[in-house]
Structures are given as C-alpha cells and as structure tokens.
SEVOBA-874023 format. One line per field, with one value per residue (C-alpha): residue in one letter; residue number from 1; x, y, z. Coordinates in steps of 0.5 Angstrom, whole numbers. Example, Ala and Ser with C-alpha at 12.3 -4.5 7.8 and 13.67 -1.06 7.14 Angstrom:
% residues 2
aa <- c(A,S) .
i <- c(1,2) .
c1 <- c(25,27) .
c2 <- c(-9,-2) .
c3 <- c(16,14) .
This chain:
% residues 126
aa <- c(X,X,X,X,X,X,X,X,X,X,X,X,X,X,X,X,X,X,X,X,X,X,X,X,X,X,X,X,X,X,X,X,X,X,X,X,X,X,X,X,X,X,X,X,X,X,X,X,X,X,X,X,X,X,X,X,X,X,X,X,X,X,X,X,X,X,X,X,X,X,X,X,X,X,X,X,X,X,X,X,X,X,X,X,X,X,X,X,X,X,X,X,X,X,X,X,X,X,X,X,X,X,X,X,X,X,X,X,X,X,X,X,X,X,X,X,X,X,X,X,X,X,X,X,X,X) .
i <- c(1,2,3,4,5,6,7,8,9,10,11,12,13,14,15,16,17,18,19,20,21,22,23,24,25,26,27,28,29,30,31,32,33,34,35,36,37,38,39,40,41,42,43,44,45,46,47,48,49,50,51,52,53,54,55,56,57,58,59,60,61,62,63,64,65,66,67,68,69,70,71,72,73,74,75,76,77,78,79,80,81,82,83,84,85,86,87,88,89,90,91,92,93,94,95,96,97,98,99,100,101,102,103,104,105,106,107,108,109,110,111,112,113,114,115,116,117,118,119,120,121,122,123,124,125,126) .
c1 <- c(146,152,157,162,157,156,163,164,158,160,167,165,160,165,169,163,163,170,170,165,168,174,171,167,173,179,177,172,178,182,177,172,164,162,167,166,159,160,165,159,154,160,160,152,151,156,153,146,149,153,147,143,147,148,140,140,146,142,137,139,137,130,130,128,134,142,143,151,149,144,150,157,151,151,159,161,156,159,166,165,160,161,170,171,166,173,177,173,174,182,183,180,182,190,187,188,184,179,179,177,173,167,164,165,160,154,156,156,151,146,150,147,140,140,142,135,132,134,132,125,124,127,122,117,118,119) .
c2 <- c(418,419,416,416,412,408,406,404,400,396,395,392,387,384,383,380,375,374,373,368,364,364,362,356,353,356,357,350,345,350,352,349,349,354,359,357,359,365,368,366,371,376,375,375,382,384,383,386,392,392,392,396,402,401,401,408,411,410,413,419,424,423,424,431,430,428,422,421,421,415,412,414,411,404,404,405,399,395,396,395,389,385,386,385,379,376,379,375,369,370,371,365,360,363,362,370,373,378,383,390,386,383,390,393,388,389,398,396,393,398,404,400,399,408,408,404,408,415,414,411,417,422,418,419,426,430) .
c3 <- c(581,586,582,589,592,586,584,592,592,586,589,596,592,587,593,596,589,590,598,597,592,597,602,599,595,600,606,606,607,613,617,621,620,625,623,615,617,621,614,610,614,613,605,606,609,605,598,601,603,596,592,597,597,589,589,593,589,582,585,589,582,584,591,593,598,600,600,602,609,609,603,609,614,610,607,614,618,611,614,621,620,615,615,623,623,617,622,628,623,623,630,632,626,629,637,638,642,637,642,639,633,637,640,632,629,632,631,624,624,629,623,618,621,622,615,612,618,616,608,610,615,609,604,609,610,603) .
C-alpha cells in the first residue's frame, strides 16, 4: 500500500463530498444551470479519480512494479482537470475572461488518460 497515495486519495475525495454538497445547496441558488452543470462534471471526474487512485494505492503491494509515477500522472490531471474547470465556473459566474484555465482542462484530462494508459500497459507487461 502507498500510503502518501492514499492519504492524497482520500483528501481529494472528501473534497469532492464536500464540493458536491456545495454546489448542490449553495451554488444551486447563485449560479446559472449551465455552470451549475459544468461545476457538477468537475466534482464528478473529481470523485472517480479519488476513488481511482485510492484503488491503485491499495494495490500497489501487489504489483511487481512502481506505482507512484501512474498516481503522480493521476494527482496531477485531477488537479488540472477537475480544479481548473471550478476555476472556469468562477470566472465566468464574475464575467472575467478564464484565461489560462481553458487550455489546463483538457492537459489534466489527456494526464489522467496516460496515467490509466500506463497501468495498463505495466499490467500488460509485467
């Protein structure tokens, strides 16, 4: 067990509890459908991911390989994913431009994808 993963795992998934909840009683009188709805698929991604990575944490003993590069791959497109796409919702919510925020969504997202891609393939391989 790689309990750095998993203690990183467990974090992100009580945030994604407690985003959830925010945005479903908080958030659903202040912001408008669509962006309610685009918060709602970061808290989503965000708990899969949680759960994902505290899976692959739990089961790193009994791989014949490392799994902190797949878990650093999967933490980082968590990050860049599910918090800039909460970034884009506040942005646009107070009219600013979300600049930066757009083009990190879909990095974490593709991070995320090669993290799964690479456990698989080591899952293949070894």
């Amino acid at each position: 067990m790689e309990k750095r993963f998993v203690g990183i795992a467990a974090f992100f998934f009580m945030l994604s509890i407690a985003f959830g909840a925010f945005g479903a009683h908080a958030l659903k009188t202040i912001l408008a459908t669509e962006l309610l709805d685009t918060y709602q698929v970061g808290v989503r991604y965000q708990s899969l991911l949680s759960l994902g990575l505290l899976a692959l944490a739990f089961q790193a003993d009994r791989h014949s390989f490392s799994i902190r590069p797949i878990a650093w791959l999967l933490v980082i497109g968590l990050l860049l994913f599910s918090f800039s796409i909460y970034g884009i919702v506040a942005c646009k919510h107070f009219g600013v431009a979300p600049g930066i925020l757009g083009p990190l969504t879909p990095i974490g997202g593709l991070l995320s994808i090669v993290g799964w891609c690479l456990y698989l393939f080591r899952l293949l391989k070894y």
